[in-house]
C-alpha positions in Angstrom: -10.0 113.3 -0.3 -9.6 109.9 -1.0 -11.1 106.8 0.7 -8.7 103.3 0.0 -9.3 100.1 0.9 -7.3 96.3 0.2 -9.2 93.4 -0.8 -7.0 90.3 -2.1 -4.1 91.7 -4.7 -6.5 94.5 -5.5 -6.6 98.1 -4.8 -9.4 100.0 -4.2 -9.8 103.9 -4.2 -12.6 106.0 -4.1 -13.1 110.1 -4.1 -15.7 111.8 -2.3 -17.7 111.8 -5.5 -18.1 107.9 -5.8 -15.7 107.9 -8.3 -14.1 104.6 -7.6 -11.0 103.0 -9.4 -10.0 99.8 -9.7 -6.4 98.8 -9.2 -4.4 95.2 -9.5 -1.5 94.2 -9.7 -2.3 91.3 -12.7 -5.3 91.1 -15.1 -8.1 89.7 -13.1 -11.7 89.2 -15.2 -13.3 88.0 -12.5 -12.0 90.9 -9.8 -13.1 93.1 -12.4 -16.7 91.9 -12.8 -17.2 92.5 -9.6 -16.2 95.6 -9.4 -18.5 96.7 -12.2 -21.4 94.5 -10.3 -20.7 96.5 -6.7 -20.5 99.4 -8.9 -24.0 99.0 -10.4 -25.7 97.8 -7.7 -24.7 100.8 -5.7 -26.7 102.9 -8.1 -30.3 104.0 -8.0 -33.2 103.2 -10.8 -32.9 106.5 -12.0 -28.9 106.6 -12.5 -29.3 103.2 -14.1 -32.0 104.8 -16.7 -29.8 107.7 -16.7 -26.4 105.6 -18.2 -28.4 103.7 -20.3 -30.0 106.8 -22.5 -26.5 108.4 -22.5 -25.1 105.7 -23.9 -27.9 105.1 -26.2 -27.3 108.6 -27.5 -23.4 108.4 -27.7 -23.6 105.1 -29.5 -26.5 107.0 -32.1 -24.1 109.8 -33.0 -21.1 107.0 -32.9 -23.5 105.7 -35.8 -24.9 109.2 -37.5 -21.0 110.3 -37.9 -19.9 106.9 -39.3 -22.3 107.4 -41.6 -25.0 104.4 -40.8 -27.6 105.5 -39.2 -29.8 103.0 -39.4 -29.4 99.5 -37.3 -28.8 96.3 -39.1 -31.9 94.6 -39.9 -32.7 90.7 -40.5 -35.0 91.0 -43.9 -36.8 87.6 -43.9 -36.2 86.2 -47.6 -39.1 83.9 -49.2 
C-alpha cells in the first residue's frame, strides 16, 4: 500500500513501513533538506541512537577493509 502526497513540484510517497521517498522533477537542495529534516524529526531517541551506531560500525569496517583502522590524528609538533 502506498500513501502519496503533492507538495510544490515534489512528489511524496510513503509505504506502510515509513519508508518514504522523495521525488522531483529538478534538483532541489533545499526540498531535499527538508525532507531529511521531516524525516529525522519523525524518529524517536532510540532510532536516532540506533542509525548513529550502525553507521558508526559500517564506517569502522569501511576503514578495517581499506586497510586504516585507525582515525587520523593531529600530533602536536614542538
Amino acid at each position: 500500500m502506498t500513501l502519496a502526497g503533492r507538495r510544490g513540484d515534489r512528489l511524496l510517497s510513503a509505504e506502510v513501513n515509513a519508508m518514504a521517498v522523495l521525488k522531483t522533477r529538478k534538483h532541489d537542495e533545499r526540498a531535499e533538506i527538508e525532507f531529511e529534516l521531516d524525516y529525522l524529526a519523525s524518529l524517536t531517541t532510540q532510532q536516532r541512537f540506533d542509525m548513529m551506531l550502525r553507521k558508526s560500525r559500517e564506517i569502522a569496517a569501511l576503514r578495517k577493509r581499506h586497510g586504516r583502522r585507525r582515525t587520523t590524528q593531529i600530533i602536536k609538533r614542538t
